[in-house]
N, C-alpha and C positions, 0 to 999 in steps of 0.2 A: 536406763543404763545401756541395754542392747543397743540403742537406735545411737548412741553416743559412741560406743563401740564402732559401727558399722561404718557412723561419718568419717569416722578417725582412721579408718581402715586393721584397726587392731582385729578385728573381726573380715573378713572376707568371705563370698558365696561368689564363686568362681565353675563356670566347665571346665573339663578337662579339657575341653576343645582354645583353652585358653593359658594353657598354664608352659607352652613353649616359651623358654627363653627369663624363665622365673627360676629361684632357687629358694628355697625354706631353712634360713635360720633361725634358732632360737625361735621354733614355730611348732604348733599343735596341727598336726593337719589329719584329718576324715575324710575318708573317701568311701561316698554313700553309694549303694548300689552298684558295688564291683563286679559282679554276676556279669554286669553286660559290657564291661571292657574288654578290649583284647590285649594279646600282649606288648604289643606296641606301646597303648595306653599303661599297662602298668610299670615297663622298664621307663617311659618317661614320668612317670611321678615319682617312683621309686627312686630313682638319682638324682632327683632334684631334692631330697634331705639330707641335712648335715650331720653331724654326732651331736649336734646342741639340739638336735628336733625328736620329735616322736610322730608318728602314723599309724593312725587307727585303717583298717581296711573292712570294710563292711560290706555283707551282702549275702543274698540267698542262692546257694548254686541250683536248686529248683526252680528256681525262679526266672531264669535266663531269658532275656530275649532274643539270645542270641542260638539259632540251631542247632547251630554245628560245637563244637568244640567248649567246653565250657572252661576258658581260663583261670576262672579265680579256684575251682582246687588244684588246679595245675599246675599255678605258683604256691599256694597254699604248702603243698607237698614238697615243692622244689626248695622252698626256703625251712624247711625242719631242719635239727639240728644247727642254726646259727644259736647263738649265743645270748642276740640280741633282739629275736626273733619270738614269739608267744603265738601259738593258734588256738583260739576258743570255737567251739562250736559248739553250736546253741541247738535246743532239741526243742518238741512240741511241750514239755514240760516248762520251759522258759517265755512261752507265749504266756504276756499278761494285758492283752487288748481284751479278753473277755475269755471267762472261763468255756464257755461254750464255743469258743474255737478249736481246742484242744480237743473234745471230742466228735470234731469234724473234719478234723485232720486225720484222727483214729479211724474216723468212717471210711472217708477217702481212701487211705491208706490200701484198703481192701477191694478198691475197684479194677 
């Protein structure tokens, strides 16, 4: 069914480096690993949904591989109080790759 999906194009895996000049209606859209966008990158995906769509934004701001400036809590923050807006953040508690992460992250935590 996925691979039926994909030919169909109801499914798309897209970079962002590709999504100039697209718009998203009546569309589900995820954006993985936002930690390493900038802002550029997120005013463009972000205006490219309609009121018929939804967007997931995902990523770890620890995780960045960007230097300087880490943008996603920076929009994170900027977009509180919209209406239509939700921010979840997820803690060491919600790691489920393996219990024994959790308490290596705990370790870490203390270097």
């Amino acid at each position: 069914m996925l691979e039926t999906m994909l030919r169909s194009k109801d499914i798309e895996v897209v970079p962002l480096a590709f999504m100039r000049g697209r718009d998203f209606d009546k569309s589900f859209v995820l954006v993985e690993e936002a930690q390493n966008c900038n802002l550029d990158q997120f005013k463009m995906i972000l205006t490219r949904i309609t009121d018929r769509s939804k967007i997931v934004i995902s990523g770890d701001s620890d995780q960045s591989d960007i230097a300087s400036d880490n943008v996603l809590t920076r929009v994170g923050k900027s977009l509180e109080g919209l209406p239509s807006y939700k921010f979840v953040r997820l803690t060491k508690h919600d790691i489920v790759r393996s219990k024994y992460i959790t308490e290596i992250i705990e370790r870490l935590e203390t270097v």
